[in-house]
Structure formats: C-alpha cells, structure tokens
C-alpha positions as a Markdown table, in Angstrom:
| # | Residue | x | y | z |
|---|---|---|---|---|
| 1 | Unk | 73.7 | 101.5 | -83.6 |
| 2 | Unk | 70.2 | 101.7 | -82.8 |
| 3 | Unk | 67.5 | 103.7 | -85.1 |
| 4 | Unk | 63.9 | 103.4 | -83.7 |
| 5 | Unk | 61.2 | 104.6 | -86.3 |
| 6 | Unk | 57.7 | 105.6 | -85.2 |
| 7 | Unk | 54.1 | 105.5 | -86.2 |
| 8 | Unk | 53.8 | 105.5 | -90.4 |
| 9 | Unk | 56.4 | 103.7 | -92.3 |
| 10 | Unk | 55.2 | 104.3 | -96.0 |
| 11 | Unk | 55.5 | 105.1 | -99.2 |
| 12 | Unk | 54.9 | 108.7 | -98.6 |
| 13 | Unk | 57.8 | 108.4 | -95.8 |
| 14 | Unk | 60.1 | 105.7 | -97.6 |
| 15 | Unk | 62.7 | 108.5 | -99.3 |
| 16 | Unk | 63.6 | 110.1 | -95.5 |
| 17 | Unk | 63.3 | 106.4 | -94.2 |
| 18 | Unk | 65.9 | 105.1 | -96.9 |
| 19 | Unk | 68.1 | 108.0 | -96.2 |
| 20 | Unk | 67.9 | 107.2 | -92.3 |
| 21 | Unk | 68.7 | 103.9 | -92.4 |
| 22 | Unk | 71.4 | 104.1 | -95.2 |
| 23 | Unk | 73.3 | 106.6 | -93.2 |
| 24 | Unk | 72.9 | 104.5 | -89.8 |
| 25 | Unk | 74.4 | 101.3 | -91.6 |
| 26 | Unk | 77.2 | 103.3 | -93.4 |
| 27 | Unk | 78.5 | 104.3 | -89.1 |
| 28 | Unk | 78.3 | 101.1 | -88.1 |
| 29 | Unk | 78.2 | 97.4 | -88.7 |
| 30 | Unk | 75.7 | 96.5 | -86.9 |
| 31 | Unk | 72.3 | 98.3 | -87.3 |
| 32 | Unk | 69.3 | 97.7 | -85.0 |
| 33 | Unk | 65.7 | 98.8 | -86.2 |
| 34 | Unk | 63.5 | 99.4 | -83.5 |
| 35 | Unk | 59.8 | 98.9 | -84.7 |
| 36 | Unk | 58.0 | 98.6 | -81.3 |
| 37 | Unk | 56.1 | 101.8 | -81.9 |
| 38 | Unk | 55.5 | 101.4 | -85.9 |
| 39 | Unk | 51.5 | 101.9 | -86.4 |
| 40 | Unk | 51.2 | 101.4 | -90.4 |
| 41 | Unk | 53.8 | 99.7 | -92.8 |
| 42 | Unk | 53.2 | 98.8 | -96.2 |
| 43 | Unk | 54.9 | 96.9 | -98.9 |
| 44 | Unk | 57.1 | 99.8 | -99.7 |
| 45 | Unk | 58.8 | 99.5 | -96.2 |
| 46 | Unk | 59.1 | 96.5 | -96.5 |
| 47 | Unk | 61.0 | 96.1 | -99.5 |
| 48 | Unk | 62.9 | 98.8 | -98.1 |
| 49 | Unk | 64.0 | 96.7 | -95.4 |
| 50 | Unk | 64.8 | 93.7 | -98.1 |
| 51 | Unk | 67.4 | 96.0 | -99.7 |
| 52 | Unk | 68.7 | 97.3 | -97.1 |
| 53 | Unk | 69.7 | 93.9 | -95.8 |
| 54 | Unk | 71.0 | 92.7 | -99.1 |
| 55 | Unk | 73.1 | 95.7 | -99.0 |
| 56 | Unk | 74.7 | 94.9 | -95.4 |
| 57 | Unk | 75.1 | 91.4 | -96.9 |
| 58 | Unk | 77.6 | 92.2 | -99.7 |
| 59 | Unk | 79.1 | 95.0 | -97.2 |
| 60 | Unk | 79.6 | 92.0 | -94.6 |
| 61 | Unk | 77.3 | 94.6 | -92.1 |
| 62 | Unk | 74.2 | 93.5 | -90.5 |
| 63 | Unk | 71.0 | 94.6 | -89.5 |
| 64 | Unk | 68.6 | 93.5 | -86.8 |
| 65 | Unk | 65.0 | 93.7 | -86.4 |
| 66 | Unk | 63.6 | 94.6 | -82.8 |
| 67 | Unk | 59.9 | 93.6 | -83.0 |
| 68 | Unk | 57.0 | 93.5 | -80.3 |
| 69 | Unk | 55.9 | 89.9 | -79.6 |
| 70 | Unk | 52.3 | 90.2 | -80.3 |
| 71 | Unk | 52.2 | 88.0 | -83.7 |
| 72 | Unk | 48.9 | 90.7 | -84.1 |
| 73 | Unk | 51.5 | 94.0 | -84.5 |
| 74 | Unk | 51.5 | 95.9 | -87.6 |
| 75 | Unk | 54.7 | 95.2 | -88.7 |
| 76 | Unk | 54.2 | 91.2 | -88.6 |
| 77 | Unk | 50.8 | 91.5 | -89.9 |
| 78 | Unk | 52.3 | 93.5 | -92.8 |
| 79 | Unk | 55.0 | 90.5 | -93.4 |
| 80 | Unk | 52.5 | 88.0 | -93.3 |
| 81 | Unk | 50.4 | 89.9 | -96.1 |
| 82 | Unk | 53.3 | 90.9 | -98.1 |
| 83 | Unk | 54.6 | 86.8 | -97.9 |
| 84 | Unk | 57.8 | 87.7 | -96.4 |
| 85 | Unk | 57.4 | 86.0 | -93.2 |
| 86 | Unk | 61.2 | 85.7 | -92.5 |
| 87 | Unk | 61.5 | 89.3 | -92.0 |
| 88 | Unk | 60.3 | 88.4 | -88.8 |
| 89 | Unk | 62.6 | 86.8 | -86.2 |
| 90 | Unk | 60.9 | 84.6 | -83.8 |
C-alpha cells in the first residue's frame, strides 16, 4: 500500500496523519509513504514516523520512505535538524 501525504506535515495535522497511516499499516504489511510533495515537516512528524516504524517492527510489518533526491528537500532538511539522519534512505 502506498499513502502519499502533501504540503504541511505538522503538529496541527499530526492527529489525521497518525490516523492515516495507522489504518494504511493495519491493511497491509508493507506501507509506502510518499513524501515527494511534503512542503513543511517538523519534529512532530517526525516522531510520528519513529513510532509508527517501531510499531511495524513488533507487528513484523514494514514501512518504506519514498523521498526526492535533492539532499536540500524539506523532509531531509527536517531529519538532519531533528538528528535523525537514518530516517532517510540513501
């Protein structure tokens, strides 16, 4: 299953984003996120995204990150800021 999210992946967004993503890993084993067209994410995200694959860990599910390559894109900028680098698959 693939869920792309768009534009601002935030606090003020994180309860609808949690519920998204929690229902699209509870269908499938394998869950995609798409963030080629994210525009703002913040530490809240992020640690959303942390969870979320601790919680396909222990459920022996997985989740993928599909990222743009430009090392300048929000979403990697935000990793590098945050110090969680290894969010981000070369």
């Amino acid at each position: 299953m693939v869920i792309s999210l768009k534009k601002q992946l935030t606090i003020e967004q994180i309860s609808a984003l949690k519920d998204e993503l929690a229902q699209g890993l509870g269908m499938s084993n394998k869950l995609t996120i798409d963030l080629h067209q994210a525009e703002q994410v913040d530490t809240a995200f992020l640690q959303l995204l942390c969870a979320l694959r601790d919680a396909a860990t222990r459920d022996n599910k997985v989740v993928i990150l599909s990222l743009p390559a430009d090392p300048d894109s929000c979403f990697r900028r935000a990793c590098r800021e945050a110090g969680l680098e290894h969010l981000c698959p070369e």
